[in-house]
PDB file of N, H, CA, C and O in Angstrom:
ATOM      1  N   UNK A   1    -139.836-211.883  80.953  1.00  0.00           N
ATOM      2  CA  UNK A   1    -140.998-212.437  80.290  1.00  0.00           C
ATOM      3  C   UNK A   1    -141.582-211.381  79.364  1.00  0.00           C
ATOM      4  O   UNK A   1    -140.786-210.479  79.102  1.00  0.00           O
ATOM      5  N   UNK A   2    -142.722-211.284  78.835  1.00  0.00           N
ATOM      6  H   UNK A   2    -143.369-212.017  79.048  1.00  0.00           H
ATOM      7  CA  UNK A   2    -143.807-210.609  77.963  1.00  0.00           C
ATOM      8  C   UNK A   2    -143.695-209.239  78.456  1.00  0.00           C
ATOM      9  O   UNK A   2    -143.599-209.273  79.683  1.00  0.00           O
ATOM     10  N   UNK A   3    -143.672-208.237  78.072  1.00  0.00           N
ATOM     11  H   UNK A   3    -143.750-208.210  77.076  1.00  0.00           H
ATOM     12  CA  UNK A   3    -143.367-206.463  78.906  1.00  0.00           C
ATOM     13  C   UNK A   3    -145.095-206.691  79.102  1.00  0.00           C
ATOM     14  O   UNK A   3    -145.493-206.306  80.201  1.00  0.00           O
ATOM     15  N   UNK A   4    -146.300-207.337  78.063  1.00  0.00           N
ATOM     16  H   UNK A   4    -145.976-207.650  77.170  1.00  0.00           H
ATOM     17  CA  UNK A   4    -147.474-206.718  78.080  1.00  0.00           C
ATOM     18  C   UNK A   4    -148.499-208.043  78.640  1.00  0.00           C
ATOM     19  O   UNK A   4    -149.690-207.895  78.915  1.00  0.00           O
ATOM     20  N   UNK A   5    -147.858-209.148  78.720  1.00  0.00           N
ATOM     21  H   UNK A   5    -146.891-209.268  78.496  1.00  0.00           H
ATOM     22  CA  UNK A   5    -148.695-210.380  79.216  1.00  0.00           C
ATOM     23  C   UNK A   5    -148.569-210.508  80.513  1.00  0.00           C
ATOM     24  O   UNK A   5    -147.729-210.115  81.321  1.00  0.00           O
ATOM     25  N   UNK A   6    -149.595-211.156  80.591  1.00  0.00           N
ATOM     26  H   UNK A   6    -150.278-211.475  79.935  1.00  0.00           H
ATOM     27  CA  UNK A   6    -150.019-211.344  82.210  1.00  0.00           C
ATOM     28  C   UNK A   6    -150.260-212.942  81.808  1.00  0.00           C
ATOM     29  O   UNK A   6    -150.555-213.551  80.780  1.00  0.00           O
ATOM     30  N   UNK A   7    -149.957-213.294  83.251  1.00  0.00           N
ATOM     31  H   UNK A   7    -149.717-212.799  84.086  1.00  0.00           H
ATOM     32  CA  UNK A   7    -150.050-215.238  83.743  1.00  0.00           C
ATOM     33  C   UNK A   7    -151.432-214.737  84.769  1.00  0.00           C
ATOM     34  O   UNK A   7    -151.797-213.741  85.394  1.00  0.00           O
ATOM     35  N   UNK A   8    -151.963-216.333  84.431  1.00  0.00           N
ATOM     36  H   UNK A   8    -151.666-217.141  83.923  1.00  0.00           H
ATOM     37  CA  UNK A   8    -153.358-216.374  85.493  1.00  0.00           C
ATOM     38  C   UNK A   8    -153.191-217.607  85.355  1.00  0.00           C
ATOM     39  O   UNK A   8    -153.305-218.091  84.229  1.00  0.00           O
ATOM     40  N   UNK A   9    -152.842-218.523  86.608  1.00  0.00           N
ATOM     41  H   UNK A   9    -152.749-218.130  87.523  1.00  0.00           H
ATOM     42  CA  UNK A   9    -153.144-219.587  86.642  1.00  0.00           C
ATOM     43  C   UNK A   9    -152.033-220.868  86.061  1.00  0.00           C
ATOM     44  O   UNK A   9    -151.928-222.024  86.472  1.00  0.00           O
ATOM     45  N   UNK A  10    -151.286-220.166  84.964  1.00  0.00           N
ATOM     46  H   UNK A  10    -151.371-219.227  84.630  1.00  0.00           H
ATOM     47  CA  UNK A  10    -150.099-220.390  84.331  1.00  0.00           C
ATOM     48  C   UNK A  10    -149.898-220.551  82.614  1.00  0.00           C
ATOM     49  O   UNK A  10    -148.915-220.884  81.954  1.00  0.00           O
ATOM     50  N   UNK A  11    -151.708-220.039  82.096  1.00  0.00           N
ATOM     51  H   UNK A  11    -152.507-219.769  82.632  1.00  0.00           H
ATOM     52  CA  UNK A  11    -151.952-219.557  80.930  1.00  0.00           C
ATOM     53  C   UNK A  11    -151.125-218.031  80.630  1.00  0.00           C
ATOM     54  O   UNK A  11    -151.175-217.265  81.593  1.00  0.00           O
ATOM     55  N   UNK A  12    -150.728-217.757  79.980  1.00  0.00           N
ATOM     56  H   UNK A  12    -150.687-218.379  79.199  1.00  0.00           H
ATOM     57  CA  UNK A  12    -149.889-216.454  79.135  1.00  0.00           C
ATOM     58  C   UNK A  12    -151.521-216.209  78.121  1.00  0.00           C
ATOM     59  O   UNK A  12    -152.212-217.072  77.580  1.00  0.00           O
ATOM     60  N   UNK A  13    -151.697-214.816  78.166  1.00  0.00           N
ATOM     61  H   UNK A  13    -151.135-214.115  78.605  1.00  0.00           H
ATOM     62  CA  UNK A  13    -152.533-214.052  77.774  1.00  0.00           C
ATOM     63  C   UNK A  13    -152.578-212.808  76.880  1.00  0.00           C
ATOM     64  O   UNK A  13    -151.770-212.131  77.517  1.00  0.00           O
ATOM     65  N   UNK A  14    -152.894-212.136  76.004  1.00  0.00           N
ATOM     66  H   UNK A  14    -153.550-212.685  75.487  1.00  0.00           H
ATOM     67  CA  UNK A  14    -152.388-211.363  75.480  1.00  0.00           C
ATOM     68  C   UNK A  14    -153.216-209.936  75.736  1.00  0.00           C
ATOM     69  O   UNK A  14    -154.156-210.314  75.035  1.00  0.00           O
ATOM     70  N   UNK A  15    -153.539-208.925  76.061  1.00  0.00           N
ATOM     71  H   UNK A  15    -152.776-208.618  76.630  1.00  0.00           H
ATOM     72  CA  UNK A  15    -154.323-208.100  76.916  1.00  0.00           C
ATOM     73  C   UNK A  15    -155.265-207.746  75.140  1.00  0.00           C
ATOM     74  O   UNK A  15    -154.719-207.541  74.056  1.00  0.00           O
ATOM     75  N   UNK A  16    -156.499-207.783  75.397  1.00  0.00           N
ATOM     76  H   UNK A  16    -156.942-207.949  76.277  1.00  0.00           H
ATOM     77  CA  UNK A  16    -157.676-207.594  74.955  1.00  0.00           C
ATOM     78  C   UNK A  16    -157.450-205.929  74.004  1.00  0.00           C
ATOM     79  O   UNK A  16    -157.631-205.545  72.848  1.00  0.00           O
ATOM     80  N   UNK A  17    -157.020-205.404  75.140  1.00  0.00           N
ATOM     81  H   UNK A  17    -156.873-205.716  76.079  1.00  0.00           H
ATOM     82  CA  UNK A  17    -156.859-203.777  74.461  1.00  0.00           C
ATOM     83  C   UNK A  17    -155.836-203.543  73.549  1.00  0.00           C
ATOM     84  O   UNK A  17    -155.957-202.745  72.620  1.00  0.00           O
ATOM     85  N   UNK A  18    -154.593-204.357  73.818  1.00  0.00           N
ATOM     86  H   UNK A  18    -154.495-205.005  74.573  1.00  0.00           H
ATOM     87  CA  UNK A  18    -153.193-203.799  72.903  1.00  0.00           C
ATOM     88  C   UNK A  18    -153.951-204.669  71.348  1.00  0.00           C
ATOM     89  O   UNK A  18    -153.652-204.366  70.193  1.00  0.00           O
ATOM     90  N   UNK A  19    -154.780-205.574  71.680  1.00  0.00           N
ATOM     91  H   UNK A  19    -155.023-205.820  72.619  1.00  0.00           H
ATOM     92  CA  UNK A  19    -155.015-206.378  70.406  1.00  0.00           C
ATOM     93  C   UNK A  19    -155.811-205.670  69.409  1.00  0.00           C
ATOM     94  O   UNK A  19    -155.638-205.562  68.195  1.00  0.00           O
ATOM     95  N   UNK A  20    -156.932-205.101  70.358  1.00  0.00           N
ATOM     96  H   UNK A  20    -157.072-205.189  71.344  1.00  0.00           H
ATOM     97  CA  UNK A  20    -157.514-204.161  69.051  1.00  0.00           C
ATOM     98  C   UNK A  20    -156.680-202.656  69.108  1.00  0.00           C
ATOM     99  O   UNK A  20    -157.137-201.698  68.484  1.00  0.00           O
ATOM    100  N   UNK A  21    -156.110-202.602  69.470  1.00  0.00           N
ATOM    101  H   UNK A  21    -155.738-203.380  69.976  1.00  0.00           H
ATOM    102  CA  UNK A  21    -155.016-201.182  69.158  1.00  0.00           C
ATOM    103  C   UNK A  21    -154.375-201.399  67.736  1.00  0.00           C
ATOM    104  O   UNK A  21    -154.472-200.645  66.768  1.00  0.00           O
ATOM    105  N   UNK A  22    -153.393-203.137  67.861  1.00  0.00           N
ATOM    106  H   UNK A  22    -153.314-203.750  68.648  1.00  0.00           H
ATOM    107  CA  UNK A  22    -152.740-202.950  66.965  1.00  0.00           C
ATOM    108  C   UNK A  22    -153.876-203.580  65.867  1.00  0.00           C
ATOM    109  O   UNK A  22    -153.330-203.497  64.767  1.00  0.00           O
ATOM    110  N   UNK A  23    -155.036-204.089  65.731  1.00  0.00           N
ATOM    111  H   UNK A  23    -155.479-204.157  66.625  1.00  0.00           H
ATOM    112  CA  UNK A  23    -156.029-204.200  64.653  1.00  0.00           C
ATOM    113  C   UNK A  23    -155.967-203.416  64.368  1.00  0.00           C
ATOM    114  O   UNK A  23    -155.075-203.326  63.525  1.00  0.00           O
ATOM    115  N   UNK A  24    -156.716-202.070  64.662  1.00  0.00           N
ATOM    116  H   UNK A  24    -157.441-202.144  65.347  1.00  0.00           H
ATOM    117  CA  UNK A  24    -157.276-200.691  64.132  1.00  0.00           C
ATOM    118  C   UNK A  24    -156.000-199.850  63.885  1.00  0.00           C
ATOM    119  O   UNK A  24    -156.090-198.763  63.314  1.00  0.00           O
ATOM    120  N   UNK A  25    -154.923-200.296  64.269  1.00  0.00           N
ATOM    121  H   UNK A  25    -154.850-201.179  64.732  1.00  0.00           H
ATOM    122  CA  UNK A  25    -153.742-199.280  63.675  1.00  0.00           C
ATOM    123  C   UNK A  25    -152.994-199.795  62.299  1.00  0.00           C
ATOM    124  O   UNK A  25    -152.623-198.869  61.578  1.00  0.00           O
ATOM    125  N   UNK A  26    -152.755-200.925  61.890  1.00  0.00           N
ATOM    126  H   UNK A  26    -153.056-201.678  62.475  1.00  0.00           H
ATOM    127  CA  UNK A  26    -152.638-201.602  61.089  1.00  0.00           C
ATOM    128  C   UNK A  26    -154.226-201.334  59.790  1.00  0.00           C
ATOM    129  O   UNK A  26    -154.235-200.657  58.762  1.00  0.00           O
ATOM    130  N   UNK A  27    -154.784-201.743  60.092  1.00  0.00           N
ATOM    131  H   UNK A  27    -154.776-202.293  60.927  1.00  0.00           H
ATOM    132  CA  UNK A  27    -156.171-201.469  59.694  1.00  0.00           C
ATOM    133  C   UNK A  27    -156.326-200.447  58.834  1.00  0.00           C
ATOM    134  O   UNK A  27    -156.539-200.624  57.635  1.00  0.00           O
ATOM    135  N   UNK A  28    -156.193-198.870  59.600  1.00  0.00           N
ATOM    136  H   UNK A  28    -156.019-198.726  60.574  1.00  0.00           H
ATOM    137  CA  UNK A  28    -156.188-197.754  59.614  1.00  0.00           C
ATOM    138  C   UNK A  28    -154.973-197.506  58.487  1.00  0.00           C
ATOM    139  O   UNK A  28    -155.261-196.684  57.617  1.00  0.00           O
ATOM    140  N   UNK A  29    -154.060-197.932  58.429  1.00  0.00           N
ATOM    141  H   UNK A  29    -153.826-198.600  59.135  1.00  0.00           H
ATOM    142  CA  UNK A  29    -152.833-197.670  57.873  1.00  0.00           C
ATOM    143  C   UNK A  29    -152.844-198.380  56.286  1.00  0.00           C
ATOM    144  O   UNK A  29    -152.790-197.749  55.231  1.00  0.00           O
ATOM    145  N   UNK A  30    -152.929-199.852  56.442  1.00  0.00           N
ATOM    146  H   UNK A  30    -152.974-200.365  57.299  1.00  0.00           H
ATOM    147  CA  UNK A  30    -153.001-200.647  55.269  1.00  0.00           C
ATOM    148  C   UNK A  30    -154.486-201.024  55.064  1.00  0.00           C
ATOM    149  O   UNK A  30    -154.842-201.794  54.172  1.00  0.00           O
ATOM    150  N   UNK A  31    -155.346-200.430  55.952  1.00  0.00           N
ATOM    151  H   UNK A  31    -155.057-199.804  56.677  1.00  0.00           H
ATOM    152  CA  UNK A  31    -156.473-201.180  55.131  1.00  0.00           C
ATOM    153  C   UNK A  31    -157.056-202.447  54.582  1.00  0.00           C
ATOM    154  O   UNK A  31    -157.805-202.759  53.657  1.00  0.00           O
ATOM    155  N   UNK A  32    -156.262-203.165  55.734  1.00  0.00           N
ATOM    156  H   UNK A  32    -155.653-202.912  56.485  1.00  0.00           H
ATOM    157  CA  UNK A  32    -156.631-205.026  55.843  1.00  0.00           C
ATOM    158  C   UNK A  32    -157.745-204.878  56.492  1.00  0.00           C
ATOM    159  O   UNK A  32    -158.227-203.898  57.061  1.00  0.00           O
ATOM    160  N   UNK A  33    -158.223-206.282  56.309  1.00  0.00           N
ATOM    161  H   UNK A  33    -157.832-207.078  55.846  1.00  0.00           H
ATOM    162  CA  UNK A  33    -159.649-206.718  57.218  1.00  0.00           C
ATOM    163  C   UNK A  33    -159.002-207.395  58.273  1.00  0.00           C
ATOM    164  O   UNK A  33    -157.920-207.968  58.396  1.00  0.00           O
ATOM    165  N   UNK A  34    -159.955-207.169  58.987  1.00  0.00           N
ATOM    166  H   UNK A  34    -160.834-206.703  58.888  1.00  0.00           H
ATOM    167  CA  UNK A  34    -159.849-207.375  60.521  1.00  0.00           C
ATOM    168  C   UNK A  34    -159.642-208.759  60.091  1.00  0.00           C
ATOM    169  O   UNK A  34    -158.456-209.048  60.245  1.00  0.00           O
ATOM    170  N   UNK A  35    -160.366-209.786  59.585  1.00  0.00           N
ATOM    171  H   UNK A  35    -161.330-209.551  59.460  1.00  0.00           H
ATOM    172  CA  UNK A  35    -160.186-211.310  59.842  1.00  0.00           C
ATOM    173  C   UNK A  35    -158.483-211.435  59.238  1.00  0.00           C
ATOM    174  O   UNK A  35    -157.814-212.430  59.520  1.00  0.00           O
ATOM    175  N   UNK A  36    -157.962-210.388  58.456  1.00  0.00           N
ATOM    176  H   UNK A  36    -158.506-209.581  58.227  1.00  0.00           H
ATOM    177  CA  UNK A  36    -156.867-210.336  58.001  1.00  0.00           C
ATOM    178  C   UNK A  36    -155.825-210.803  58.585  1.00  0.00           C
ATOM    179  O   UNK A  36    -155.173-211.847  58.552  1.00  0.00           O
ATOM    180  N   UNK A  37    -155.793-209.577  59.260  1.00  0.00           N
ATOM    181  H   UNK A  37    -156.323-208.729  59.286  1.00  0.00           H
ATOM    182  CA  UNK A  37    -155.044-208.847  60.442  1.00  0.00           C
ATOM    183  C   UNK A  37    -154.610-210.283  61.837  1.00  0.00           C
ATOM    184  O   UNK A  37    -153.617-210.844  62.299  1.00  0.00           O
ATOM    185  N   UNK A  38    -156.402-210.289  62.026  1.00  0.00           N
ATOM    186  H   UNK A  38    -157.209-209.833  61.651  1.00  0.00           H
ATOM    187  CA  UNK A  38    -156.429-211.291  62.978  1.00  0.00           C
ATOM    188  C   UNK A  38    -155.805-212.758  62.834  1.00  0.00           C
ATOM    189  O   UNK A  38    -155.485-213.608  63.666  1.00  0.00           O
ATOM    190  N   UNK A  39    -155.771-212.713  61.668  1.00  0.00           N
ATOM    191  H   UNK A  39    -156.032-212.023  60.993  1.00  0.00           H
ATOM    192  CA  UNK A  39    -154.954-214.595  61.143  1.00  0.00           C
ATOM    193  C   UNK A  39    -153.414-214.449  60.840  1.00  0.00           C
ATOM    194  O   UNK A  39    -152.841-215.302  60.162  1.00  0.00           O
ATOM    195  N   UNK A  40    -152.832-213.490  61.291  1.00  0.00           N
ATOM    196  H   UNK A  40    -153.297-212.797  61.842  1.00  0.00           H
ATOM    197  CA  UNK A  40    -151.404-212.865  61.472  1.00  0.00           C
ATOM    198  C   UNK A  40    -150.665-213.823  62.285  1.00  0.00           C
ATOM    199  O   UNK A  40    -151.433-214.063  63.216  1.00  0.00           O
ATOM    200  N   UNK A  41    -149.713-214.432  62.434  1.00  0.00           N
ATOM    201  H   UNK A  41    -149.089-214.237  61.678  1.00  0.00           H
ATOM    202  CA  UNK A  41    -149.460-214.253  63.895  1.00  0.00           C
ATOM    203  C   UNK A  41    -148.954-213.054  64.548  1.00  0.00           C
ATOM    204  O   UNK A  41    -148.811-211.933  64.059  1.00  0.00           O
ATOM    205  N   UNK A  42    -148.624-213.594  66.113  1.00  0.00           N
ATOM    206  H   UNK A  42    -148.740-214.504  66.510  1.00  0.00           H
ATOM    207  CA  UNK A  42    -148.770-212.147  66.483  1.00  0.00           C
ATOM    208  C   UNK A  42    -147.521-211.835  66.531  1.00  0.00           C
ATOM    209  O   UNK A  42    -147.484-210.612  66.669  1.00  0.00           O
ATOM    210  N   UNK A  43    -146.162-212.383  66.482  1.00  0.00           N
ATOM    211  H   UNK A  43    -146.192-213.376  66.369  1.00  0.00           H
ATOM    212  CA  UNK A  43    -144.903-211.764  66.410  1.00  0.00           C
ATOM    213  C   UNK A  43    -145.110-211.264  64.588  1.00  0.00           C
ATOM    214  O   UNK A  43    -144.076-210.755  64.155  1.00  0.00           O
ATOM    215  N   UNK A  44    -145.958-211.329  63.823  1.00  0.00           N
ATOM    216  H   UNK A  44    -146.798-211.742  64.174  1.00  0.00           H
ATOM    217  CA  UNK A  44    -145.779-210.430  62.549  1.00  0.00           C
ATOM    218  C   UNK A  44    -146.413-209.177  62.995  1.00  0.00           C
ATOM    219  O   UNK A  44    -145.763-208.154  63.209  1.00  0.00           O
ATOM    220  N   UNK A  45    -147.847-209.281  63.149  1.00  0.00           N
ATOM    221  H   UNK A  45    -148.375-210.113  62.975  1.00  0.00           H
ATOM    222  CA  UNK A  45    -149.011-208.360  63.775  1.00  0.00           C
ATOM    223  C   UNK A  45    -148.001-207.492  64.443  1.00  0.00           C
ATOM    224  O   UNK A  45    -148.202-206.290  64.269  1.00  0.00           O
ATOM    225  N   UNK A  46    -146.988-207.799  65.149  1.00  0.00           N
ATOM    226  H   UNK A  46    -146.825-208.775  65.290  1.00  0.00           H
ATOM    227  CA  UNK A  46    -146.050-207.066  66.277  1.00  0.00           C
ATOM    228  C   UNK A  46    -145.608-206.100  65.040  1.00  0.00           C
ATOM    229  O   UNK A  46    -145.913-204.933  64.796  1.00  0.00           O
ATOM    230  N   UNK A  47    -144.697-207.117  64.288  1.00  0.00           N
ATOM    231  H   UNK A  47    -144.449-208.065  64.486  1.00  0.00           H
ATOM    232  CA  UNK A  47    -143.717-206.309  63.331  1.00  0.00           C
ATOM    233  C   UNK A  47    -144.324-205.113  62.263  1.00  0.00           C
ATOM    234  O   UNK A  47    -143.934-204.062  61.754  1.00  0.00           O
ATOM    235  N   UNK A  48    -145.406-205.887  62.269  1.00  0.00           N
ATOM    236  H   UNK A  48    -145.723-206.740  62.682  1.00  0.00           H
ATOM    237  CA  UNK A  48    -145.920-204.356  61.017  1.00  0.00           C
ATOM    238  C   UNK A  48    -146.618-203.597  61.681  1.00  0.00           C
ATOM    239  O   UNK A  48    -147.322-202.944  60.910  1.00  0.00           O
ATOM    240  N   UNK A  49    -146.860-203.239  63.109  1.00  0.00           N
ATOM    241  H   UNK A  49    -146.288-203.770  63.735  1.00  0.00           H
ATOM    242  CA  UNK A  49    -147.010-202.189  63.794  1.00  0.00           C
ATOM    243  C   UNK A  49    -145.801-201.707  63.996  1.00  0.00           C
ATOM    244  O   UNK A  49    -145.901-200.511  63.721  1.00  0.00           O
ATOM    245  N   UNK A  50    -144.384-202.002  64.412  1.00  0.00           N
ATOM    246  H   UNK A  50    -144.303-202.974  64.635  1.00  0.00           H
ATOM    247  CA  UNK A  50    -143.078-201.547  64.275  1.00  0.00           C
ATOM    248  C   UNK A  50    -142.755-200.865  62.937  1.00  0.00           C
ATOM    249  O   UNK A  50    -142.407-199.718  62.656  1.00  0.00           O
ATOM    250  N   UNK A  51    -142.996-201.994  62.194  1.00  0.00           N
ATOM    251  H   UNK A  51    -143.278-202.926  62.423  1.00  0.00           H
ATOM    252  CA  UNK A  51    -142.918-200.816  60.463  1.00  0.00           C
ATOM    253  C   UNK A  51    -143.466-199.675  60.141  1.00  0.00           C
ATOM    254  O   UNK A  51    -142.872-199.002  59.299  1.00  0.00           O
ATOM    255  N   UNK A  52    -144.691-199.172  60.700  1.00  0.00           N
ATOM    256  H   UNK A  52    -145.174-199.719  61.384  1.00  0.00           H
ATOM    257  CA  UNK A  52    -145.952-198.312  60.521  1.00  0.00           C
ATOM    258  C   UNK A  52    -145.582-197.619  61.402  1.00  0.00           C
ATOM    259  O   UNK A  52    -146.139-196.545  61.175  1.00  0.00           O
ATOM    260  N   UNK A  53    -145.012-197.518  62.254  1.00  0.00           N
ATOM    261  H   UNK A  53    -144.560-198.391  62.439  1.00  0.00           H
ATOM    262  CA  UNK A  53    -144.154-196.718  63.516  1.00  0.00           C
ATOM    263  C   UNK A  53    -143.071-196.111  62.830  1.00  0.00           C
ATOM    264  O   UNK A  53    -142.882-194.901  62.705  1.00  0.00           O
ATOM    265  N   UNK A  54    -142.518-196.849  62.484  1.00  0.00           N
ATOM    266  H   UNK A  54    -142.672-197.832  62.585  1.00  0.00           H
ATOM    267  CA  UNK A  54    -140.936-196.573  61.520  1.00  0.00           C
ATOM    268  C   UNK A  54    -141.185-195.351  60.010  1.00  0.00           C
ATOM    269  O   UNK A  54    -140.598-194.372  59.548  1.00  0.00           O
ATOM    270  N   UNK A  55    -142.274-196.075  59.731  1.00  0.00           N
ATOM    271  H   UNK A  55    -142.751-196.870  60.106  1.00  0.00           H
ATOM    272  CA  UNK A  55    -142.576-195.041  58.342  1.00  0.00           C
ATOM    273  C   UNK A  55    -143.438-193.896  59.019  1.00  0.00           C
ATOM    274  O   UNK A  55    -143.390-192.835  58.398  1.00  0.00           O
ATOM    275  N   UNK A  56    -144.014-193.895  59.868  1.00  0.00           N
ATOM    276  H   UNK A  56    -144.053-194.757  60.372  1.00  0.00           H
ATOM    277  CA  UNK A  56    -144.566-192.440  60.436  1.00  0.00           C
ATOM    278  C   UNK A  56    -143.772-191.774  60.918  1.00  0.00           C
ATOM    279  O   UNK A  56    -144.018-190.580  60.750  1.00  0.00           O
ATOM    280  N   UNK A  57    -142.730-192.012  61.566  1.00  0.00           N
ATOM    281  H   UNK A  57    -142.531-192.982  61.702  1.00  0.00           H
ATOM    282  CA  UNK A  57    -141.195-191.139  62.516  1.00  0.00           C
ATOM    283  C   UNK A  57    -140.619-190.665  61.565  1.00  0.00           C
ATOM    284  O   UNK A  57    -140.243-189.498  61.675  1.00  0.00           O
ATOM    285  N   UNK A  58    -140.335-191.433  60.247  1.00  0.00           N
ATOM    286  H   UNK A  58    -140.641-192.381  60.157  1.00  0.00           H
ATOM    287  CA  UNK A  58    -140.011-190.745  59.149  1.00  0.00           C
ATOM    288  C   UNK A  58    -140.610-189.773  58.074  1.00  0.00           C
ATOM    289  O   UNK A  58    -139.984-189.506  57.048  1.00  0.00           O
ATOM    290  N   UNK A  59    -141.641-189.341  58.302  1.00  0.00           N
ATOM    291  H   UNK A  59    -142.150-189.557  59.135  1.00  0.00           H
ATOM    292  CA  UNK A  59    -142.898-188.810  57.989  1.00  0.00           C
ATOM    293  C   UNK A  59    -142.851-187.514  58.560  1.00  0.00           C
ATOM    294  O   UNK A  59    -143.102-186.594  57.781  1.00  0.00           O
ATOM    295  N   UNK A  60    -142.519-187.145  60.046  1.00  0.00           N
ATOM    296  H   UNK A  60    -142.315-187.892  60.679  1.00  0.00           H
ATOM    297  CA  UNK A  60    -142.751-186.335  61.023  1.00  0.00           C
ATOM    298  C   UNK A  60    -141.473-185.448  61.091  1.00  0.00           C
ATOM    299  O   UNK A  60    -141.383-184.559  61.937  1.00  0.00           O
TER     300      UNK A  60
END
C-alpha cells in the first residue's frame, strides 16, 4: 500500500506534515503559491518534489 498513508476506518489519508513539507519545498524552490501547489494533484506534487531532489543531487 501507501509507504506514508495511514487507513482509519477504511478512508486512505495523506499525513498533514509530508503535505506542507512538500508545499514549502516546492514553494521554496519554484516559488508557486500555495493555492498553486495545492490544486496539483498529488502524484504531480509527488513528482516535482522528485525533480527538485534530482536537480539538487546534481548541484551537490
Amino acid at each position: 500500500m501507501f509507504s506514508r498513508a495511514r487507513t482509519s476506518g477504511g478512508v486512505v489519508s495523506y499525513p498533514s506534515d509530508t503535505l506542507y513539507e512538500e508545499v514549502a519545498f516546492i514553494a521554496y524552490h519554484f516559488h508557486w503559491s500555495q493555492d498553486d501547489i495545492l490544486n496539483l494533484e498529488h502524484t504531480t506534487r509527488q513528482r516535482w518534489v522528485a525533480e527538485i531532489n534530482k536537480i539538487n543531487q546534481k548541484l551537490i
